[in-house]
C-alpha positions in Angstrom: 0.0 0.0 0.0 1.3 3.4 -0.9 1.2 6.0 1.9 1.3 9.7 0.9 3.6 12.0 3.1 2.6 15.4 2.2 5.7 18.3 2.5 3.9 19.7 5.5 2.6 17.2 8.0 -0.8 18.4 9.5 -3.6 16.9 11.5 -6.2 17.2 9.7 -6.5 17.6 5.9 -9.6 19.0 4.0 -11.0 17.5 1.3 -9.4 20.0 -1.1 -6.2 19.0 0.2 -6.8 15.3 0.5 -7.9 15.6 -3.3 -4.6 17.2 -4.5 -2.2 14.9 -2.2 -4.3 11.3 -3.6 -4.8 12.7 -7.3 -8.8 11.7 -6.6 -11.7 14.2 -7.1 -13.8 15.5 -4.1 -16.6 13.8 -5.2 -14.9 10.4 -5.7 -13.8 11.2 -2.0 -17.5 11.5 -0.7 -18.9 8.7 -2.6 -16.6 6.1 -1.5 -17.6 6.9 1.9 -20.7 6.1 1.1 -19.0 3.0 -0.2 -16.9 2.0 2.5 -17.8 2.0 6.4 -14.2 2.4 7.5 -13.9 5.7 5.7 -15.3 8.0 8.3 -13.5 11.2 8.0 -14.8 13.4 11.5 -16.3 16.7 10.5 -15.6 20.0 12.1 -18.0 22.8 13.3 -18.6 23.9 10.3 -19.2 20.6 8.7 -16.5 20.3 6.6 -14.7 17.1 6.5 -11.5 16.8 8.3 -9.2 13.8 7.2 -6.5 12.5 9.3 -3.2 10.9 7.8 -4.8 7.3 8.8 -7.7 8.4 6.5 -5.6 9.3 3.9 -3.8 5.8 4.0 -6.9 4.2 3.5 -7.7 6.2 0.5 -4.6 5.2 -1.2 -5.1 1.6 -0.1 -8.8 1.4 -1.7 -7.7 3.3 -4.8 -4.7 0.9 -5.3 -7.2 -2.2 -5.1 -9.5 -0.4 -7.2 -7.3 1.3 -9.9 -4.3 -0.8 -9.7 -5.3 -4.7 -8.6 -8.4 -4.4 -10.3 -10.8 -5.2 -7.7 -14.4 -4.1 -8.1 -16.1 -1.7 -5.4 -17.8 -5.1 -3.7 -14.4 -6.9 -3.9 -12.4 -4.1 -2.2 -15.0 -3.8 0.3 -14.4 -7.4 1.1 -11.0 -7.0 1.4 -11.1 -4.2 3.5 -13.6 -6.2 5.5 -11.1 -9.3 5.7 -13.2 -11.5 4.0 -10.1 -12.2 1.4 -6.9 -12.4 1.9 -5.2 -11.0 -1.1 -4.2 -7.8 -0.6 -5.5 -7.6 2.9 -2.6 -5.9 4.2 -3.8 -3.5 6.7 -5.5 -6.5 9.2 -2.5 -8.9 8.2 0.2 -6.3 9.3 -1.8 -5.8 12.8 -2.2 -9.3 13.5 1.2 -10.5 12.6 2.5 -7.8 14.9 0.4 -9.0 17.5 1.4 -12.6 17.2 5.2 -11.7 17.2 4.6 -9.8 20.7 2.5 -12.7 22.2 5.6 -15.3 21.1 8.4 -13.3 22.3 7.0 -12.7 25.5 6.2 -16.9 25.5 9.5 -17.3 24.5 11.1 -15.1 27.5 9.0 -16.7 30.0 9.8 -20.2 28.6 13.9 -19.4 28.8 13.1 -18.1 32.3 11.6 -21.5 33.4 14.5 -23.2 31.8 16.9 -21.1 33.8 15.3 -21.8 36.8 15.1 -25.7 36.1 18.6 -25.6 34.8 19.9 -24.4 38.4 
């Protein structure tokens, strides 16, 4: 997945900006909320949407499965949803990172049996 790093790191982005930094029109932006419950951008007073850099990664992950892999607009919700598992890179990275922690700190508590057996 391709992550955009603007020059000038904000926290929030509005549309107008997220449109330039993705290459996707506004309205593109507001339909594929519609599209796709994890694209929540929050909205500020005024009601304008307000994107955060996590929101912007998820653009560019959708518009690679939809412009680049191919995928249709039901097939990248699916992925997105973890119902595949090509391309599911977002839930695979959190869970492998997940598992690594859990195994570690199995294998630490495992060497510190042995150590105490060993004695």
């Amino acid at each position: 997945m391709s992550k955009i790093s603007p020059k000038v790191k904000k926290l929030y982005y509005s549309i107008g900006e997220v449109s330039e930094l993705t290459g996707l029109k506004a309205y593109v932006l507001r339909y594929w909320e519609t599209e796709f419950s994890q694209l929540k951008p929050s909205k500020n007073r005024a009601g304008n949407r307000t994107y955060r850099q996590k929101d912007i990664d998820l653009i560019m992950h959708v518009k690679n499965l939809l412009y680049n892999e191919k995928y249709t607009i039901d097939g990248a919700r699916s992925v997105l949803k973890g119902k595949t598992n090509k391309g599911n890179i977002i839930q695979t990275e959190t869970i492998n990172e997940k598992q690594k922690l859990i195994v570690k700190k199995i294998r630490e508590n495992l060497e510190t049996i042995l150590s105490i057996i060993s004695k």
